[in-house]
C-alpha positions as CSV (number, residue, x, y, z in Angstrom):
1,X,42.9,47.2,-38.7
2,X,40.7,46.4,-35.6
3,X,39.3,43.4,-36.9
4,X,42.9,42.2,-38.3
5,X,44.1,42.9,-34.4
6,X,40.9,41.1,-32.9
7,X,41.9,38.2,-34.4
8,X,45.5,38.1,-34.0
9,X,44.8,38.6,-29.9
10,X,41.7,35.4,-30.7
11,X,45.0,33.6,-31.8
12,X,47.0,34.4,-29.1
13,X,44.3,33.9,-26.4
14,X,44.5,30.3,-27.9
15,X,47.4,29.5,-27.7
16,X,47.5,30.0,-23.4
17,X,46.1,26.1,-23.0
18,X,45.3,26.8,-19.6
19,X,42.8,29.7,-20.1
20,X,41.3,28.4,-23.4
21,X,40.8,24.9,-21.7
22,X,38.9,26.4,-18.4
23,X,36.8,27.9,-20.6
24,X,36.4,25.1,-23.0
25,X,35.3,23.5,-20.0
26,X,32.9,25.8,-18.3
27,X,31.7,25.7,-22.0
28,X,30.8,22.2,-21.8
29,X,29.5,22.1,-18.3
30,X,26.7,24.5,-19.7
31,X,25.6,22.2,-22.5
32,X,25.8,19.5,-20.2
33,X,23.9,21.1,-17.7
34,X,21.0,22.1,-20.3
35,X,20.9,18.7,-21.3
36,X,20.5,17.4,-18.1
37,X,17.5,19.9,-17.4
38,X,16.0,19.4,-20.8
39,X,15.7,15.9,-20.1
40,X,14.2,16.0,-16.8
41,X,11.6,18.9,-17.9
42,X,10.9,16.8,-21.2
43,X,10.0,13.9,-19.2
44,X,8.4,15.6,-16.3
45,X,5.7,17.4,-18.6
46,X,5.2,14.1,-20.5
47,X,4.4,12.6,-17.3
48,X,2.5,15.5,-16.3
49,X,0.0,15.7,-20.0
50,X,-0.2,11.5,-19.3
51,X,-1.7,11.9,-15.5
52,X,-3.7,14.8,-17.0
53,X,-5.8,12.7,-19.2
54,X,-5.9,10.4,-16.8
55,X,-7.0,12.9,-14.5
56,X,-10.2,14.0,-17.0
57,X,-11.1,10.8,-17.6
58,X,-11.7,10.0,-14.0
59,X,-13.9,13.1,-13.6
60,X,-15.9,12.3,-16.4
61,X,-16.2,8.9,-15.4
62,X,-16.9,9.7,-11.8
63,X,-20.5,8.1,-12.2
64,X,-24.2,9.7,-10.6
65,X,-23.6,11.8,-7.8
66,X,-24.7,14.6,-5.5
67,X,-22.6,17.7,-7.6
68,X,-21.5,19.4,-4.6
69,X,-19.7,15.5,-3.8
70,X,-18.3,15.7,-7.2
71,X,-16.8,19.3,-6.6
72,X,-14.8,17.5,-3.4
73,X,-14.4,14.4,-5.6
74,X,-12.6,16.8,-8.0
75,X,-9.4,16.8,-10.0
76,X,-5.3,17.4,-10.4
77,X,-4.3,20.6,-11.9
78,X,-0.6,20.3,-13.4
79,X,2.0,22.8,-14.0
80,X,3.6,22.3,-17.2
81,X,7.2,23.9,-17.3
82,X,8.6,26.2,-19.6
83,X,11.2,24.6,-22.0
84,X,13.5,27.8,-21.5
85,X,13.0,26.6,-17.6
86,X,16.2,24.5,-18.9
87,X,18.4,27.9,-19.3
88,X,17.7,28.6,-15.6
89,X,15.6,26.5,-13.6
90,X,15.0,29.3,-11.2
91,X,12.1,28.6,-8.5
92,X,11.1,25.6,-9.9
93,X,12.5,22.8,-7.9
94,X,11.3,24.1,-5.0
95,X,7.6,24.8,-6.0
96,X,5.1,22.3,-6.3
97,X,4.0,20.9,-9.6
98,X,0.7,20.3,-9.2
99,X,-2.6,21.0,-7.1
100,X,-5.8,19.3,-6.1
101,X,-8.9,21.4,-6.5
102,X,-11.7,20.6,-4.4
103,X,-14.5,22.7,-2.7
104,X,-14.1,24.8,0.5
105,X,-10.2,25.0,0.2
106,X,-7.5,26.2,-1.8
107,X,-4.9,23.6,-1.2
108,X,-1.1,24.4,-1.1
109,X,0.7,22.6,-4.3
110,X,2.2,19.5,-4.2
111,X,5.5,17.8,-5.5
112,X,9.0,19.5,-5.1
113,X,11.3,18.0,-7.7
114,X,14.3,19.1,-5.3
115,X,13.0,16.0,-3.8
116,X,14.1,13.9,-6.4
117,X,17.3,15.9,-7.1
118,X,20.3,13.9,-8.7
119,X,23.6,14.2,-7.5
120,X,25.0,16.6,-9.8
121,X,21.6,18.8,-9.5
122,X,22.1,18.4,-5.4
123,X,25.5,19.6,-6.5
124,X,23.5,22.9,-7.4
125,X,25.6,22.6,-10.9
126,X,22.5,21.9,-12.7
127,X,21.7,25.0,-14.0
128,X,23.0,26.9,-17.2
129,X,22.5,30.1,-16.1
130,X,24.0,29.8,-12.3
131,X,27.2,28.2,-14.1
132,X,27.4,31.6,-16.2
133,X,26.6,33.9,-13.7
134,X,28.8,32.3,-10.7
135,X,31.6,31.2,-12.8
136,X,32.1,33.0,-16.0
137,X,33.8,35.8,-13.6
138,X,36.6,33.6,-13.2
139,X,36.7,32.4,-16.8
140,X,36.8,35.6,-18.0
141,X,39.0,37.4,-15.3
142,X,41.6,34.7,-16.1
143,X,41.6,35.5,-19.8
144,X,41.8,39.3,-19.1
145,X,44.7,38.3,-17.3
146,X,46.5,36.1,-19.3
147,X,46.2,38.9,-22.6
148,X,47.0,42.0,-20.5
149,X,49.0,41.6,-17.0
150,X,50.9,38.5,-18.1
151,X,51.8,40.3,-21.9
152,X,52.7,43.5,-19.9
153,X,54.7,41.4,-17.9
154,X,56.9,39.5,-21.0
155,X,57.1,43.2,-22.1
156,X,55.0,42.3,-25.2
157,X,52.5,45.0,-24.4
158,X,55.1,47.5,-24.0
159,X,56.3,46.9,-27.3
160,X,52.7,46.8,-29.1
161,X,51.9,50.2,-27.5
162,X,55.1,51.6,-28.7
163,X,55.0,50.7,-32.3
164,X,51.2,51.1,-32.4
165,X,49.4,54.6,-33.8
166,X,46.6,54.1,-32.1
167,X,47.4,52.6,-28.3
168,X,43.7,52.5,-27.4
169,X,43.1,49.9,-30.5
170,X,45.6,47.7,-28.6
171,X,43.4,47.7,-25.7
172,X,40.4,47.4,-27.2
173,X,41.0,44.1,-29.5
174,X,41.7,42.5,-26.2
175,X,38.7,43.3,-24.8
176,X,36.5,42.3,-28.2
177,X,38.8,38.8,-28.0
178,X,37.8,37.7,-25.2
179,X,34.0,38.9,-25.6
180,X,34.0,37.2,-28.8
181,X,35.6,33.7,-27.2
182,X,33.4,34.4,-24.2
183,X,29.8,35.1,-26.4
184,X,31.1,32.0,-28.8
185,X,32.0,29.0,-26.3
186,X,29.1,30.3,-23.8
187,X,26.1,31.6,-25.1
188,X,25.8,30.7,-28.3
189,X,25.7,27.6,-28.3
190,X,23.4,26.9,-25.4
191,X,21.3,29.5,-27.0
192,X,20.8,27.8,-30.3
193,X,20.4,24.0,-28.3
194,X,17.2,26.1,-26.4
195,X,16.1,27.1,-29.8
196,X,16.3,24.2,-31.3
197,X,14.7,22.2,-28.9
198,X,11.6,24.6,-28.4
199,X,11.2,24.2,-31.8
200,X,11.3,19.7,-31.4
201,X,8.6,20.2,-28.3
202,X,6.3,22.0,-30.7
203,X,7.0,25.4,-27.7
204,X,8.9,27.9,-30.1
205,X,6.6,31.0,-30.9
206,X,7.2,34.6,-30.8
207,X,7.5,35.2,-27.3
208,X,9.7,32.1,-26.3
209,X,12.1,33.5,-29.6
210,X,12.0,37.1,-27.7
211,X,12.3,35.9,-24.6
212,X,15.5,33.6,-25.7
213,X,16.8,36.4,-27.7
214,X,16.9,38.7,-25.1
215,X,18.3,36.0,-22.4
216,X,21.2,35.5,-24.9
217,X,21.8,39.8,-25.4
218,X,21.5,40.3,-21.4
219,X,24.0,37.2,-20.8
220,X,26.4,39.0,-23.8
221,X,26.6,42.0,-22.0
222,X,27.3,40.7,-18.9
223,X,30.2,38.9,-20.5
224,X,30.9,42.2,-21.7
225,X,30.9,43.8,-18.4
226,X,33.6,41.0,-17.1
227,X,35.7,41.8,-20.0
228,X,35.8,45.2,-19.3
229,X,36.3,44.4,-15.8
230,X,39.1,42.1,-15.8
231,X,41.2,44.1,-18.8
232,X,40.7,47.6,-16.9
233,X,41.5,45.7,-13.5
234,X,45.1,43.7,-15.4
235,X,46.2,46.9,-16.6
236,X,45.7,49.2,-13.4
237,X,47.5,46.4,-11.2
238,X,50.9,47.3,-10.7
239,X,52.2,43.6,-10.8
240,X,50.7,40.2,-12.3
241,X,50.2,38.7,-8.5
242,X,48.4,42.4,-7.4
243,X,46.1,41.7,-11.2
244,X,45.5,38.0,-10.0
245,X,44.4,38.5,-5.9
246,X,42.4,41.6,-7.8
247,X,40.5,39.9,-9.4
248,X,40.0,36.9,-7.1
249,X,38.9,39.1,-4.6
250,X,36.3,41.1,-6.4
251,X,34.8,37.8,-7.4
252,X,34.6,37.0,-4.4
253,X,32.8,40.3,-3.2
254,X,30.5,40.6,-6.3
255,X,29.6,37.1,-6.7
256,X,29.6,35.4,-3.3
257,X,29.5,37.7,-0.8
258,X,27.3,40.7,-1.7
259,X,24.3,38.7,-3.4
260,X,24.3,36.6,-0.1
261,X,24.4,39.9,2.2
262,X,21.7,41.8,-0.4
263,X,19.6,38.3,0.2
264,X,19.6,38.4,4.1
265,X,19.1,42.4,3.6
266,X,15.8,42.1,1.9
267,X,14.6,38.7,4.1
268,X,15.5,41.1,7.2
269,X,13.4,44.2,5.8
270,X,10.4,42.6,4.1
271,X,10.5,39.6,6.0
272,X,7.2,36.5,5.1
273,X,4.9,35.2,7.6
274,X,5.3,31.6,8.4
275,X,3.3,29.0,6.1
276,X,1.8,27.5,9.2
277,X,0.5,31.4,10.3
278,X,-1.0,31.7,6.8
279,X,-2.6,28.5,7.3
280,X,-4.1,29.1,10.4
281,X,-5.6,32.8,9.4
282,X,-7.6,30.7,6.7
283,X,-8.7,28.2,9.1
284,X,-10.0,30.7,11.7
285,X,-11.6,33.0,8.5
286,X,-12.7,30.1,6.3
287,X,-13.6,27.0,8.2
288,X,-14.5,24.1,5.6
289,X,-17.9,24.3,8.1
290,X,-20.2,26.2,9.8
291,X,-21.1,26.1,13.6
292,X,-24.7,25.5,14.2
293,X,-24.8,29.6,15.2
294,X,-23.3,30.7,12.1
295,X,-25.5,28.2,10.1
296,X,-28.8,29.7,11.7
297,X,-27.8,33.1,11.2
298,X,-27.2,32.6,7.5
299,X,-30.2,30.4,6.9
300,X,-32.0,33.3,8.3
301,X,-30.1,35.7,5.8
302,X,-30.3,33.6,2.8
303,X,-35.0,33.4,3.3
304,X,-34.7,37.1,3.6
305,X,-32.4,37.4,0.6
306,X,-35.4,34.9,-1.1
307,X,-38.1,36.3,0.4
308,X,-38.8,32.9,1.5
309,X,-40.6,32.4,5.1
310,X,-39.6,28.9,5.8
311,X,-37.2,26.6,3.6
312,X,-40.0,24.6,2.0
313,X,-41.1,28.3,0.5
314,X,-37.8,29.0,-1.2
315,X,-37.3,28.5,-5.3
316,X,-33.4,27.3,-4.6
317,X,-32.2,24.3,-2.7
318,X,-31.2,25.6,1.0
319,X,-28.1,23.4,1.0
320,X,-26.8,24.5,-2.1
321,X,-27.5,28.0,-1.3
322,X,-25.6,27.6,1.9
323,X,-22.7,25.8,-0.2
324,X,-22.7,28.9,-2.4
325,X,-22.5,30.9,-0.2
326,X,-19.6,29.3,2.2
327,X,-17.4,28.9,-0.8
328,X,-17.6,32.5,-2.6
329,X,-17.3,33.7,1.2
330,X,-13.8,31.7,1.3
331,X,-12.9,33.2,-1.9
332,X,-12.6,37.1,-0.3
333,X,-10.4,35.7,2.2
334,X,-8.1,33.5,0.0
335,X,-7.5,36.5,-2.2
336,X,-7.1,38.7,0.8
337,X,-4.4,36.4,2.6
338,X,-3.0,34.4,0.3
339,X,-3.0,36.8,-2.2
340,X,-1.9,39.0,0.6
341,X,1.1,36.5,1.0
342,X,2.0,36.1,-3.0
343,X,2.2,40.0,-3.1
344,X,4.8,40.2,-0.4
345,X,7.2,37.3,-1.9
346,X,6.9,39.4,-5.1
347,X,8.3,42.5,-3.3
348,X,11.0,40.6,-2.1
349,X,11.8,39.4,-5.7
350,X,11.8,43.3,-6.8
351,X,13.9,44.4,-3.8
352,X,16.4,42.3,-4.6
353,X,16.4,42.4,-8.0
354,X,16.9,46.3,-7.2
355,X,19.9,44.8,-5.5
356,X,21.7,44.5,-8.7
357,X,23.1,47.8,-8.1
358,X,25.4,46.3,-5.5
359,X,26.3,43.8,-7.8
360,X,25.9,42.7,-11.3
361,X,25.9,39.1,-10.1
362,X,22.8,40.0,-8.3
363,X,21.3,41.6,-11.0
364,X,21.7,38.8,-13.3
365,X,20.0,36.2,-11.2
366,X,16.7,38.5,-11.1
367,X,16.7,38.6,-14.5
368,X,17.7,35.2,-16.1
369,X,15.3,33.5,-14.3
370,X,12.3,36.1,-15.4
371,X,13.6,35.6,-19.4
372,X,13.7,31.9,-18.8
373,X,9.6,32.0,-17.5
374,X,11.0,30.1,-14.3
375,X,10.6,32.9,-11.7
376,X,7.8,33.7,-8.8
377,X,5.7,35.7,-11.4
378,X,5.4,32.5,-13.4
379,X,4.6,30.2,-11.0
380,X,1.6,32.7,-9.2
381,X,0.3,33.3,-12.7
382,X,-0.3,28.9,-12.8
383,X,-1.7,29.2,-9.0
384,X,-4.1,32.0,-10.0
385,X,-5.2,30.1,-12.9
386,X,-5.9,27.1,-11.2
387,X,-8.0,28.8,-8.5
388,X,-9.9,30.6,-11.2
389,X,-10.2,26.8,-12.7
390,X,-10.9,25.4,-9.3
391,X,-13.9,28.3,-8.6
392,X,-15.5,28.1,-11.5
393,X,-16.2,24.1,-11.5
394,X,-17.0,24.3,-7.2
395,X,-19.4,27.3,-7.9
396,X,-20.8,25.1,-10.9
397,X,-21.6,22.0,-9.1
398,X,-23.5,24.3,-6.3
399,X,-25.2,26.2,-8.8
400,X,-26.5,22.7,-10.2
401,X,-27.7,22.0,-6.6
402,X,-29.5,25.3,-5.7
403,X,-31.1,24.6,-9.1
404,X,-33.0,21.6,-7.9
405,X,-34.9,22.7,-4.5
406,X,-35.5,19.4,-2.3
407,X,-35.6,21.5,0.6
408,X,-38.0,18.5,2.3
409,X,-36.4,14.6,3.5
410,X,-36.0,13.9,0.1
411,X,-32.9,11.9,-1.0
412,X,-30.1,14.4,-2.3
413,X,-29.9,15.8,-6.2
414,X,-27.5,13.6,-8.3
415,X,-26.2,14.4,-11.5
416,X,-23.9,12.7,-14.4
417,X,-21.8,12.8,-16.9
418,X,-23.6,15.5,-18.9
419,X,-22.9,18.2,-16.3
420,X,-19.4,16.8,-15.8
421,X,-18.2,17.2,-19.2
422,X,-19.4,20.7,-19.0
423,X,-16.6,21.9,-16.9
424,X,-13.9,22.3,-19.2
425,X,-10.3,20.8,-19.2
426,X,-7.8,22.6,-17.7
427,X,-4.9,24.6,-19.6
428,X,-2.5,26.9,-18.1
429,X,-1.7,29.8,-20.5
430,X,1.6,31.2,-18.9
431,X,2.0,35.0,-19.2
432,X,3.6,36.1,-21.9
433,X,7.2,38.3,-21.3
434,X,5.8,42.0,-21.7
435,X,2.7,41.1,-18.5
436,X,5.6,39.6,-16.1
437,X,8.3,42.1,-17.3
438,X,7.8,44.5,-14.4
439,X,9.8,42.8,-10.9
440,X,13.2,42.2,-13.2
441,X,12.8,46.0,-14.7
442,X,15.5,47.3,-11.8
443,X,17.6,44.5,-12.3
444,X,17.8,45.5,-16.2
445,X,18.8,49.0,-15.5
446,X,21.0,48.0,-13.0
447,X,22.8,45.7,-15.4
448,X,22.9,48.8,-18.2
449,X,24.3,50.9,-15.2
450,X,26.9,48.5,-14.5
451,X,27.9,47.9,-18.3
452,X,28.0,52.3,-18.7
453,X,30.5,52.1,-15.9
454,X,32.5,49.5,-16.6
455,X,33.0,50.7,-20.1
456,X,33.6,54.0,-19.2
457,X,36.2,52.5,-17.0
458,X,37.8,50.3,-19.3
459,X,38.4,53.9,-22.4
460,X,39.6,55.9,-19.4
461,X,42.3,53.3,-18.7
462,X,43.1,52.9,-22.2
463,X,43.2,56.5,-22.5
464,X,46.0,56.6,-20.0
465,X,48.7,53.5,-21.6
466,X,51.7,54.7,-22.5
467,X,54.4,52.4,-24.0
C-alpha cells in the first residue's frame, strides 16, 4: 500500500513541470559543476606529478657542492588533491599548492587557484556540494509545496484523507516522494560520477569508498530533513501564500543568514593573529642568522658540549655544528607558533561546525568538506608532512658537514650525487577519514539532532490531519 501510494504521489510530483524542471535543473548544475572541478583537479595534479619529477631530477642533478648549499638549493613539495575534492572543493582554492623547502625557514605555501578562477567558479557555482546545501532548500521546499499546500488547496488532499484508512500513510508517501526524487536527481548520480572516476585515476580504495559512502548518506538525510521540513511547514500554513513566504523565509534564516552570523560569531570569539604578526614572531625567534654575540656564545657552548678547547680540537666541523644547531633551534619555535597558529584555525573550524545546531545549513558545510578530504585538517596534515620532509633532508645535509671537520682555512666540504639521492622523494600520504574525523564530529550530531526533530515534527503533524 505505501509503496503503491509513493509512487502514485512520484507520478504526480511529475506531472507539476515547474517543480520537476527546477529540480531537473539544480540536478544538472551538480554534474556540471563536478565536471568542471574534476577537470581542473585532473589536470592540476598532472601538472603537479610532471613539475615533481622535474623537481627530483634537478636535485639529483644539482652537481658537487657544499651540502648545507644544497639544503638552500633544495626542492618543491606539491600537494596533490583529493579526487572527492571535486564533491566540495572546500579550502582548497584558497590554500597554496605547493611549498619550497629550504634550510633555516619554513616558507608559507605558494599558489592559490582562486587566482586562476573561471567565471562560473568566480561565480562561487563551482562546487557540488555548495549547490546542494544552499539550494536544495528551495528545490525541495517548492516540491513540498506543490504536493501538500497546493493539493490541500484544489481540495485533493481533503478528499484522500477522507477516503483514506490510514491518514498518516497519505502524509508520509509525500514525504518518501519527494526524498526519493530528491536522493535520485541529486545524489546519486553525482555520487556514482565520484565513484567512477576515483576508480579511472587509479584513487578508489577503502577509505575514499567510505568516505563517499558516507558523503552520499549525510547528503540523503539532509534531503530528508528538507522534506520533512517543507511537508510539516505546507500542511501547518493556513493558506498556500502563508506555506510559500514560510518557507522562503526560513531559507533565508537557515541558509543565508544564520551560517553568516554563526561565521562572524566564531571570527569575533576565537579571533587569528595576522599573518604578518606570525611572521614577524618567527623573525625575531628564528633569525635565518646569528649576530656575532649569539654566535660567540654558542661556539663557546657547542667546545663545552665537545669537550673541545679550541675549534681545531673538535671531532665535528664547527660550521656544521653551528648549522645544526640554528636549524633544530628554529624547529621548537615553528612548532610553537605556527603550530600555535594551525591549532587555533582548527578551533575555529570545530566551533563552527558546533554551529550546526543553529542550523543544518551550517552543519552540513563542516562536514561535506571533511568527507570530501578538502578541509583544514587535510591541508595541515600535507604542511606537517612537508616540514617533516623538509627537516629531515636540511638536518641531513648538516649532518654530512659536521661529519667532515675542516675547522682550519681549508676550502668548504662538497658532496654529490651519492648523498643526494639518499634523501628520498617526497609523497604526501593524506590522513585517512577515522584520524581527521574529530572537528566535523559536532556538526554530525548536530545534523542527527536536526533530522530527530524534524521527523518528530513532520508524525506529530500527520498525527493531527483530519479530512
Amino acid at each position: 500500500m505505501s509503496a503503491s501510494l509513493t509512487r502514485f504521489e512520484w507520478t504526480l510530483l511529475r506531472r507539476d513541470r515547474r517543480a520537476w524542471w527546477a529540480l531537473l535543473c539544480l540536478g544538472a548544475l551538480v554534474l556540471i559543476a563536478f565536471a568542471v572541478d574534476l577537470s581542473a583537479i585532473a589536470g592540476a595534479n598532472a601538472a603537479k606529478a610532471e613539475v615533481a619529477h622535474a623537481e627530483r631530477a634537478r636535485w639529483l642533478g644539482q652537481g658537487e657542492k657544499d651540502p648545507h648549499s644544497a639544503a638552500h638549493y633544495s626542492i618543491f613539495a606539491f600537494k596533490p588533491t583529493p579526487v572527492l575534492a571535486a564533491l566540495d572543493l572546500g579550502v582548497e582554492p584558497f590554500v597554496g599548492q605547493t611549498v619550497w623547502l629550504e634550510a633555516h625557514v619554513q616558507n608559507d605555501m605558494l599558489y592559490r587557484p582562486q587566482g586562476d578562477a573561471s567565471a562560473l567558479q568566480r561565480a562561487g557555482l563551482t562546487s557540488p556540494a555548495g549547490l546542494l546545501i544552499g539550494f536544495a532548500p528551495l528545490v525541495a521546499f517548492l516540491l513540498a509545496f506543490t504536493a501538500v499546500a497546493m493539493d490541500r488547496e484544489r481540495g485533493t488532499l481533503r478528499l484522500a484523507l477522507g477516503a483514506a484508512l490510514r491518514p498518516r500513510a497519505i502524509v508520509a508517501s509525500k514525504a518518501l516522494a519527494i526524498w526519493f526524487a530528491l536522493v535520485a536527481i541529486l545524489v546519486a548520480p553525482v555520487t556514482l560520477a565520484a565513484a567512477i572516476a576515483s576508480a579511472a585515476l587509479d584513487a578508489f580504495d577503502g577509505d575514499v569508498a567510505a568516505r563517499l559512502l558516507l558523503w552520499a548518506g549525510a547528503m540523503s538525510l539532509y534531503l530528508a530533513l528538507l522534506t520533512a521540513v517543507g511537508v510539516t511547514v505546507s500542511m501547518l500554513a493556513g493558506s498556500v501564500r502563508g506555506a510559500l513566504a514560510l518557507l522562503f523565509g526560513l531559507w533565508i534564516v537557515f541558509g543565508l543568514a544564520l551560517p553568516r552570523w554563526a561565521n562572524s560569531a566564531v571570527e569575533r570569539v576565537q579571533p587569528l593573529p595576522s599573518s604578518q604578526a606570525v611572521k614577524q614572531q618567527l623573525i625575531d625567534e628564528a633569525p635565518s642568522f646569528w649576530t656575532a654575540e649569539d654566535a660567540k656564545k654558542h661556539q663557546a657552548a657547542l667546545l663545552a658540549k665537545y669537550g673541545a678547547s679550541s675549534k681545531q680540537d673538535l671531532s665535528v666541523d664547527l660550521r656544521g655544528a653551528e648549522l645544526d644547531l640554528s636549524e633544530r633551534h628554529s624547529h621548537e619555535v615553528f612548532d610553537r607558533v605556527l603550530g600555535g597558529f594551525y591549532d587555533k584555525v582548527e578551533a575555529q573550524d570545530r566551533a563552527y561546525a558546533a554551529m550546526g545546531w543553529l542550523s543544518p545549513m551550517a552543519a552540513m558545510q563542516s562536514l561535506s568538506p571533511l568527507l570530501a578530504g578538502s578541509d583544514f585538517v587535510h591541508h595541515r596534515s600535507f604542511i606537517d608532512g612537508a616540514e617533516r620532509y623538509r627537516r629531515a633532508l636540511v638536518n641531513r645535509m648538516n649532518q654530512d658537514v659536521m661529519a667532515h671537520p675542516l675547522n682550519g682555512e681549508q676550502a668548504r666540504h662538497t658532496a654529490g650525487e651519492s648523498l643526494w639521492a639518499q634523501i628520498p622523494e617526497f609523497r604526501h600520504q593524506p590522513p585517512r577519514l577515522g584520524a581527521a574525523w574529530g572537528n566535523a564530529a559536532a556538526a554530525l550530531f548536530a545534523l542527527l539532532g536536526w533530522s530527530v526533530l524534524a521527523l518528530a515534527g513532520l508524525l506529530w503533524t500527520a498525527r493531527r490531519m483530519k479530512p
